[in-house]
KOLGUBA-491743 format. One record per residue: residue number from 1; residue in three letters; z, x, y of N, C-alpha, C in turn. Coordinates in nm, 3 decimals. Example, Ala and Ser with C-alpha at 12.3 -4.5 7.8 and 13.67 -1.06 7.14 Angstrom:
[rec 1, "ala", [0.780, 1.319, -0.569], [0.780, 1.230, -0.450], [0.780, 1.320, -0.330]]
[rec 2, "ser", [0.708, 1.285, -0.225], [0.714, 1.367, -0.106], [0.787, 1.290, 0.003]]
***
This chain:
[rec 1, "unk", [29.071, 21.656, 5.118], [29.112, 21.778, 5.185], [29.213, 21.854, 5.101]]
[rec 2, "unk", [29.312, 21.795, 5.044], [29.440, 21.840, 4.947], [29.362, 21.896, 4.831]]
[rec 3, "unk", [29.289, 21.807, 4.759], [29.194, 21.859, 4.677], [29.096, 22.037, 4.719]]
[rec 4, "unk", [29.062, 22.057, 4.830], [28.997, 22.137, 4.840], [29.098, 22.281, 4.840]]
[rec 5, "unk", [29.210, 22.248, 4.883], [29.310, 22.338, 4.934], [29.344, 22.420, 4.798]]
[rec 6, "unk", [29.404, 22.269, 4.674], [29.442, 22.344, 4.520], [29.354, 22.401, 4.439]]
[rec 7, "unk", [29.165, 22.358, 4.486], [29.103, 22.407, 4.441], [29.075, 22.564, 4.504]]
[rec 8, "unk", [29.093, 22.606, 4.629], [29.073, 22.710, 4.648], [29.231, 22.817, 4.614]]
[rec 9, "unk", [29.300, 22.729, 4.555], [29.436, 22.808, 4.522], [29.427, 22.892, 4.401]]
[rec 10, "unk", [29.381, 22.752, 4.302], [29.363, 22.783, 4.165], [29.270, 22.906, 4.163]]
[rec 11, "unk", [29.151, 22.954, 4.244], [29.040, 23.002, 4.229], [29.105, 23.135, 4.294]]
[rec 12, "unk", [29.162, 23.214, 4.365], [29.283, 23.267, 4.443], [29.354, 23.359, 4.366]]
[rec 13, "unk", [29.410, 23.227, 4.252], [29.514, 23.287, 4.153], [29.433, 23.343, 4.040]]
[rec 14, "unk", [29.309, 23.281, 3.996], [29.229, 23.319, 3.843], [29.188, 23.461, 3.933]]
[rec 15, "unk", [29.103, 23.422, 4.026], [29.040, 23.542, 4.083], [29.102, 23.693, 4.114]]
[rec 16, "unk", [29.216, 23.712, 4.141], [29.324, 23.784, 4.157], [29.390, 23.820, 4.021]]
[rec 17, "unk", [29.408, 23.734, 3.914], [29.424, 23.807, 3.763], [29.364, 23.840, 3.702]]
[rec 18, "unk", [29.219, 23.822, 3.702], [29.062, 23.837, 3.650], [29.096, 23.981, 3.708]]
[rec 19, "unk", [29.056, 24.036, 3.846], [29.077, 24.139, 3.879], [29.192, 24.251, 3.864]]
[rec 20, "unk", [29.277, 24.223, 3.879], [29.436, 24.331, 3.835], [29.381, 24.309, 3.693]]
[rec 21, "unk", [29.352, 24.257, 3.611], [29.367, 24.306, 3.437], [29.259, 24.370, 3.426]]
[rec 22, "unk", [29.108, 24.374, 3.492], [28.996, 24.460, 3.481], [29.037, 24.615, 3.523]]
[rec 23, "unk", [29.105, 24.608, 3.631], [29.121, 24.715, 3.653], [29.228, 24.802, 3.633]]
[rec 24, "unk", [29.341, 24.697, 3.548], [29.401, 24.825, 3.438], [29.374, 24.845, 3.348]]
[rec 25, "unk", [29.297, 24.768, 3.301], [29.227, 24.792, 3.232], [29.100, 24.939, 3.239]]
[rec 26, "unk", [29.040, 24.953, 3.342], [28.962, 25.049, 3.401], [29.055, 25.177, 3.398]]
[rec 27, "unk", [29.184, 25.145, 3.482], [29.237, 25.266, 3.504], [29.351, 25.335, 3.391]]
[rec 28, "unk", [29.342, 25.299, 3.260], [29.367, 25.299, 3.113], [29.288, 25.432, 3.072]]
[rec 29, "unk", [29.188, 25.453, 3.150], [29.102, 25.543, 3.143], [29.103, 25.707, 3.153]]
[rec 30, "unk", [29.185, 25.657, 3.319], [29.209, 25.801, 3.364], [29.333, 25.862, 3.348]]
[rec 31, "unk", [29.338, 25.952, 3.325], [29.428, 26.065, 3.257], [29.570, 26.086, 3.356]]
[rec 32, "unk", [29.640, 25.989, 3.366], [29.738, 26.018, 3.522], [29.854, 26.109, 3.442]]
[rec 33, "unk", [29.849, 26.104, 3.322], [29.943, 26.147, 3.263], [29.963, 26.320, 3.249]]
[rec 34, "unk", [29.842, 26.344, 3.267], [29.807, 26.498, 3.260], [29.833, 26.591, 3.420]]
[rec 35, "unk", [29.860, 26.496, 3.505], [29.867, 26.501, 3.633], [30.019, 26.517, 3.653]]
[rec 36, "unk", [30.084, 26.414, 3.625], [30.231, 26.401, 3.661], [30.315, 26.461, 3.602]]
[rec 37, "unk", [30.416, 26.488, 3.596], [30.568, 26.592, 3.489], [30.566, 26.540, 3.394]]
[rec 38, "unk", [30.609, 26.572, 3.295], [30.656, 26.533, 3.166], [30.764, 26.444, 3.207]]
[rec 39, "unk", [30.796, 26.364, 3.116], [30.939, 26.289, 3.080], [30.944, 26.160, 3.201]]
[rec 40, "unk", [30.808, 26.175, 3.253], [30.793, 26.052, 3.349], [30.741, 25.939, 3.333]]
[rec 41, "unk", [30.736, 25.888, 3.198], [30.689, 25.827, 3.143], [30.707, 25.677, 3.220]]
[rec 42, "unk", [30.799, 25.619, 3.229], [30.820, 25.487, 3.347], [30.734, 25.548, 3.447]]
[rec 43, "unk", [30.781, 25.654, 3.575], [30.714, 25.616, 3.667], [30.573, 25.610, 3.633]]
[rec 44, "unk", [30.481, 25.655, 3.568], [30.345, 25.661, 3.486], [30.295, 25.568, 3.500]]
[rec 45, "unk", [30.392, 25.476, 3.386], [30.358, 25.292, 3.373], [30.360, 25.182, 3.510]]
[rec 46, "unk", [30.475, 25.271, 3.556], [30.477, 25.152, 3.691], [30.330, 25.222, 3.829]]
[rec 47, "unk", [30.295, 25.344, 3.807], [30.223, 25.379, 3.895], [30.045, 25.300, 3.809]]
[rec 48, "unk", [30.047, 25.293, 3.730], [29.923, 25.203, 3.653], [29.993, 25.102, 3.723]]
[rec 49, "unk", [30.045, 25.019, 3.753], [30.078, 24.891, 3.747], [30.049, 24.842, 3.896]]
[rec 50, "unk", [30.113, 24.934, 3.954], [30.100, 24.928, 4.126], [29.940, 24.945, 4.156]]
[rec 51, "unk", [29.904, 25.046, 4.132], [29.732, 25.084, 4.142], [29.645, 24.974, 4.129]]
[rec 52, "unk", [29.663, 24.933, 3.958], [29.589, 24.785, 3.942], [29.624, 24.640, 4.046]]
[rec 53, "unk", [29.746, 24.674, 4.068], [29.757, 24.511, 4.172], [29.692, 24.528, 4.325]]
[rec 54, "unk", [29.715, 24.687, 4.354], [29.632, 24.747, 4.483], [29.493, 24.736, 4.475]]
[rec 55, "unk", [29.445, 24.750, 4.370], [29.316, 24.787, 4.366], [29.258, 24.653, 4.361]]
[rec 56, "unk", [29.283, 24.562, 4.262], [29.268, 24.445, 4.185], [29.266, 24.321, 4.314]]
[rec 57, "unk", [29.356, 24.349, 4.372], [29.336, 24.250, 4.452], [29.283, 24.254, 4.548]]
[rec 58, "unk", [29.258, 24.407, 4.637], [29.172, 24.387, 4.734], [29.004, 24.430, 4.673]]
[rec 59, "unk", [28.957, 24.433, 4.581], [28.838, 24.361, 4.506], [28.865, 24.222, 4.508]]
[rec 60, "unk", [28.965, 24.158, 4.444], [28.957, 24.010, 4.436], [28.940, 23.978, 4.583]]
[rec 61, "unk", [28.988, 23.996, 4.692], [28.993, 23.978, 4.835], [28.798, 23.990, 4.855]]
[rec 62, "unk", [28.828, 24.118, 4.845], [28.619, 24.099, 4.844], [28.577, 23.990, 4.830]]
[rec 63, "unk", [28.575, 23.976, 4.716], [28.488, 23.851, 4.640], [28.528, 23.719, 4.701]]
[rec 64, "unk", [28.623, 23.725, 4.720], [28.649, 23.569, 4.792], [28.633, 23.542, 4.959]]
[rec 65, "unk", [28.654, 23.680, 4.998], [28.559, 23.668, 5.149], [28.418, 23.627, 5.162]]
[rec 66, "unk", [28.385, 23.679, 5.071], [28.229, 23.702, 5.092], [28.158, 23.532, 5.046]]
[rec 67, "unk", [28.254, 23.493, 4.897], [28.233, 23.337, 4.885], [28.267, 23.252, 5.020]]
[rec 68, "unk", [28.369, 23.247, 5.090], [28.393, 23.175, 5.195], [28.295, 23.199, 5.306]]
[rec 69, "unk", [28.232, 23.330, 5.316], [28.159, 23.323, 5.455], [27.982, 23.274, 5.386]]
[rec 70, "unk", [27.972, 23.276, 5.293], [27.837, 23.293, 5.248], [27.827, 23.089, 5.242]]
[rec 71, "unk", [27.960, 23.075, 5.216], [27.987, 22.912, 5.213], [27.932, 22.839, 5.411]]
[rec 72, "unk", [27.971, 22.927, 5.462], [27.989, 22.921, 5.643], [27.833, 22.973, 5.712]]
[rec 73, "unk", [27.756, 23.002, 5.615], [27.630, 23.101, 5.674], [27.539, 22.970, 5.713]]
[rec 74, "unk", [27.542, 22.842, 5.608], [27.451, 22.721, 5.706], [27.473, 22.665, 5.823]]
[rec 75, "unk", [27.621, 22.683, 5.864], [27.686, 22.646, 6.043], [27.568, 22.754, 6.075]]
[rec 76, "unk", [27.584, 22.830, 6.075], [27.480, 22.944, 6.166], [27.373, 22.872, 6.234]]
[rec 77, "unk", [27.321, 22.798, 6.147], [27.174, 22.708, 6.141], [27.175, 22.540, 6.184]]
[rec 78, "unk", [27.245, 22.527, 6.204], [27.268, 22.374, 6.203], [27.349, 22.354, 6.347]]
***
């Protein structure tokens, strides 16, 4: 049971950094800079930063719902 718990921790934590680095990765893209004032250079960086952990993790949240219930879909049947 302990075993299942660190394994779904570990998978939690990869899954959740896998995602925030894709998607600042992604959002590296868009031009926020052309948007905001000059000389705002921090808030810039920290608004990439916030976005990707917002974004990043509720994708990672996706993906790991959908593993847990798709795990729960043979109770249905049984």
């Amino acid at each position: 049971m302990y075993t299942q718990i660190g394994q779904q921790a570990i998978l939690g934590i990869l899954s959740h950094t896998f995602f925030i680095g894709i998607t600042f990765f992604a959002l590296r893209a868009v031009m926020i800079e052309k948007v905001v004032k000059k000389q705002h250079v921090f808030q810039v960086q920290l608004l990439y930063i916030l976005l990707s952990i917002a974004i990043g993790s509720s994708v990672s949240n996706f993906f790991l719902h959908m593993s847990t219930w798709s795990k729960q879909i043979p109770f249905l049947f049984s």
